[in-house]
Structure formats: structure tokens, C-alpha cells
C-alpha positions in Angstrom: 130.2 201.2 288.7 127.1 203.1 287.3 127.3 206.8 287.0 124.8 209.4 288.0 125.3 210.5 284.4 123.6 207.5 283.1 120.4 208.3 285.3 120.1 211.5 283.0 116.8 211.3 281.0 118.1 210.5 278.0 116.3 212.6 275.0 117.9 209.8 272.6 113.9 208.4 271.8 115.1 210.8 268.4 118.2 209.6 267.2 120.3 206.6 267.3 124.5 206.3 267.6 125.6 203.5 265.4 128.7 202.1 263.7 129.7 203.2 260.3 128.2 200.5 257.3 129.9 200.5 253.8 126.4 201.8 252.5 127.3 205.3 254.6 129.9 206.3 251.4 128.5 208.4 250.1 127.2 210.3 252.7 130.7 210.2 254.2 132.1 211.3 250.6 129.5 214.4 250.4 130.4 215.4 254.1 134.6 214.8 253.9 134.6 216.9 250.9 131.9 220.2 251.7 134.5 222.9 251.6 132.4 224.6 253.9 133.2 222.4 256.6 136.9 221.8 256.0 138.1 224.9 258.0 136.8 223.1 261.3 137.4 219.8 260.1 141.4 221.0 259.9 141.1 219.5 256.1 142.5 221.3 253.2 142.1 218.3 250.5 139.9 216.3 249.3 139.3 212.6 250.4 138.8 210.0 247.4 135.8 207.6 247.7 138.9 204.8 247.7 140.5 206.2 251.1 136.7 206.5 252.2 136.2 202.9 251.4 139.7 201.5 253.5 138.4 203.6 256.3 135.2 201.8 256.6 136.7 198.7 256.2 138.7 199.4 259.2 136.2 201.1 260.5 135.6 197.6 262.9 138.7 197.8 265.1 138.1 199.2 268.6 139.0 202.1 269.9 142.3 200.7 271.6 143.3 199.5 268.4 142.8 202.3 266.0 142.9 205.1 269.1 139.6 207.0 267.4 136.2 206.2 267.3 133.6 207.5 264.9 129.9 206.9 264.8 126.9 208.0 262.8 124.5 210.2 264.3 120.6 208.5 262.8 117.5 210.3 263.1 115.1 207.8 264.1 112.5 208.6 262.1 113.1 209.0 258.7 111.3 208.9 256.1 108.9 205.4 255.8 110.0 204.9 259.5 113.8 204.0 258.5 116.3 205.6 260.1 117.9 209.1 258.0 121.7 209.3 258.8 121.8 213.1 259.7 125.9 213.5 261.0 128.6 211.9 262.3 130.2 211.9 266.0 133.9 211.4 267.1 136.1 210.6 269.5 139.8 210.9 268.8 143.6 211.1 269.9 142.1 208.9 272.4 144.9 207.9 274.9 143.9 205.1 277.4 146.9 205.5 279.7 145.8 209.3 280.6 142.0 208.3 279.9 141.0 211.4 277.5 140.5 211.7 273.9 139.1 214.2 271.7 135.3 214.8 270.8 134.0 216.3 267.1 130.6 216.6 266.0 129.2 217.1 262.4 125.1 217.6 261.6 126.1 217.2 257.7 122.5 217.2 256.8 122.0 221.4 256.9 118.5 220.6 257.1 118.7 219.1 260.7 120.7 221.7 261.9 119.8 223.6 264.9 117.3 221.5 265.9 118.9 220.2 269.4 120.4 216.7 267.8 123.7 217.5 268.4 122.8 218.2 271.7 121.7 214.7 272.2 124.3 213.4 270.4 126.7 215.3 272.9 124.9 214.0 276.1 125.0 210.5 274.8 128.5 210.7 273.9 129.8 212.0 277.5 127.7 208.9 279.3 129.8 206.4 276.7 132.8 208.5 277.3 132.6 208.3 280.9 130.6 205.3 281.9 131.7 202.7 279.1 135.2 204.0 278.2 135.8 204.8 281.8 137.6 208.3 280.3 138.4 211.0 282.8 138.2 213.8 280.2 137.3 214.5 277.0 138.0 218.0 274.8 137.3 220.0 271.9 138.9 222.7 269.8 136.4 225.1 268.5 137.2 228.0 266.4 136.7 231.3 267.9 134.0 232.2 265.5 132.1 229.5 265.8 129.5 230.4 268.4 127.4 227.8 268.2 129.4 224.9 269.0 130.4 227.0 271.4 127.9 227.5 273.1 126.5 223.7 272.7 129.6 222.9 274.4 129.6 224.6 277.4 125.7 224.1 277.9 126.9 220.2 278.6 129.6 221.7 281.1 132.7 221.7 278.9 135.0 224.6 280.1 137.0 227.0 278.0 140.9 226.8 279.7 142.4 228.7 277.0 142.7 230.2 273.1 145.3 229.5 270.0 145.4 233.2 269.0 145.6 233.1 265.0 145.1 229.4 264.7 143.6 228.1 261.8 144.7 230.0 258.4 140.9 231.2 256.2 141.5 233.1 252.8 140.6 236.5 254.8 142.5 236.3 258.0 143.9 233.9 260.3 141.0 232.7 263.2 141.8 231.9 266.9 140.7 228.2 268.5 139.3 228.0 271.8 140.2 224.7 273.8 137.3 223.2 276.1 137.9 220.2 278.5 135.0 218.0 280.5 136.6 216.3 283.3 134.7 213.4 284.7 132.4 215.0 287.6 132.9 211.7 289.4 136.7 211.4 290.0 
């Protein structure tokens, strides 16, 4: 069955979901390991281009296999017309027997930041949740300070359903972490 989701124009003409390639290292490498991104990314060491390189190797298995699901996020037009990785997308803790899984979104090009990709991304991601993977919700964790994933979140009709008071440890204080859940608007 085809969801009304699916009939959304899709603004996707600008970017393109695709699987991970072994020539995405060391964009993966640069991303894993910006400290600036770690506090939201839960990561407090560094990952080796070795672990990197195991991962994409694996990186083939479906998402019933390896329970997670990561794609890159390609602007479509690059530079010479080729497409310019600009960020990553993923789904994980995916569990098929309750049908939910986790969502995570990463511009780790700053330079494409704020200018309505992960938005796309987002909207894409929900119809493949939903219509392909058949999930009847999806959720994110946010930190408390960041506003605008919050924000991105709840404009594609995730709802906040509670807070992690003093969550997530940052050398000047200890930050909350909101939880937001999508439930499928068609069960």
C-alpha cells in the first residue's frame, strides 16, 4: 500500500540519498572525528580510519541484519555537475518486531549548513521510513541546546514527549536531551 506521504512534492531535485562507497573515508574520517560534533554524536574518542574502513565494508548488509542504516546525504550539483557528499543520514536501534528505529542527521559540510538540505533529507527519510520499511515510528534525541534541530524536527511533525534533565556531560555543565517521536499518521 502507497502512502499519502509519498504524494508529498518531493524537493529532493537537490540532493540525492545513497549508500556509503569506500571512496566516502575520508569524509567519514573528517566528520567521526570533528570534536565539535561529538557531544551530539554521544562520541568521546576518536575513530581510526581502520574501524572506518570495516564499517564500510559492512556497510552492505541490510538493515535486518546489521539493525542500522546509514546513508550519505549528495548535493546534486557539485562542482563540474558531480555529485558533492555534503552529510550523512541514519537510522538506528532499528527494531522490526516494534517497527521503530532511531533517526540522526549530520550536514558535515558547514558550508551547506542552514540551507534547507537537512530538511529534505528529513522528509525523504520519513517516506523510506514509513512506506519502504513499513516503520510505525521513528525518534530522535536532541540536546536541549540545540535549537535548530529542534526546530527542524518538529517542522516535519516530530513531537517532544519528554526531557533527560542533565543528560549529556560538556566541560561547563551537564546539558538536558529532549526525546521526539513521529508515529506513522496512517496507522
Amino acid at each position: 500500500m502507497k502512502s499519502k506521504l509519498s504524494d508529498k512534492k518531493e524537493n529532493s531535485s537537490e540532493i540525492i540519498l545513497r549508500a556509503l562507497e569506500p571512496s566516502d573515508i575520508d569524509l567519514l574520517y573528517n566528520w567521526e572525528n570533528d570534536r565539535e560534533i561529538w557531544r551530539v554524536s554521544n562520541t568521546i574518542v576518536p575513530y581510526s580510519r581502520y574501524i572506518l574502513k570495516k564499517y564500510l565494508e559492512n556497510s552492505h548488509h541490510d538493515i535486518y541484519q546489521t539493525k542500522q542504516l546509514r546513508l550519505m546525504i549528495d548535493l546534486k550539483s557539485g562542482r563540474g555537475n558531480k555529485p558533492k557528499p555534503i552529510g550523512t543520514v541514519d537510522l538506528f536501534d532499528f527494531d522490526p518486531y516494534h517497527n521503530r528505529a532511531g533517526v540522526g542527521i549530520l550536514i558535515g559540510d558547514k558550508s551547506e549548513r542552514k540551507k534547507g538540505f537537512a530538511s529534505i533529507t528529513l522528509e525523504n527519510l520519513i517516506v523510506y521510513a514509513f512506506d519502504t520499511l513499513q516503520l510505525h515510528q521513528i525518534y530522535c534525541n536532541i540536546l536541549t541546546d540545540n535549537k535548530d534541530s529542534l526546530s527542524l524536527f518538529q517542522k516535519h511533525g516530530f513531537k517532544l514527549i519528554g526531557e533527560k534533565k542533565e543528560w549529556v556531560k560538556t566541560p561547563e555543565k551537564y546539558i538536558g536531551e529532549y526525546i521526539l517521536q513521529l508515529i506513522n499518521p496512517l496507522d
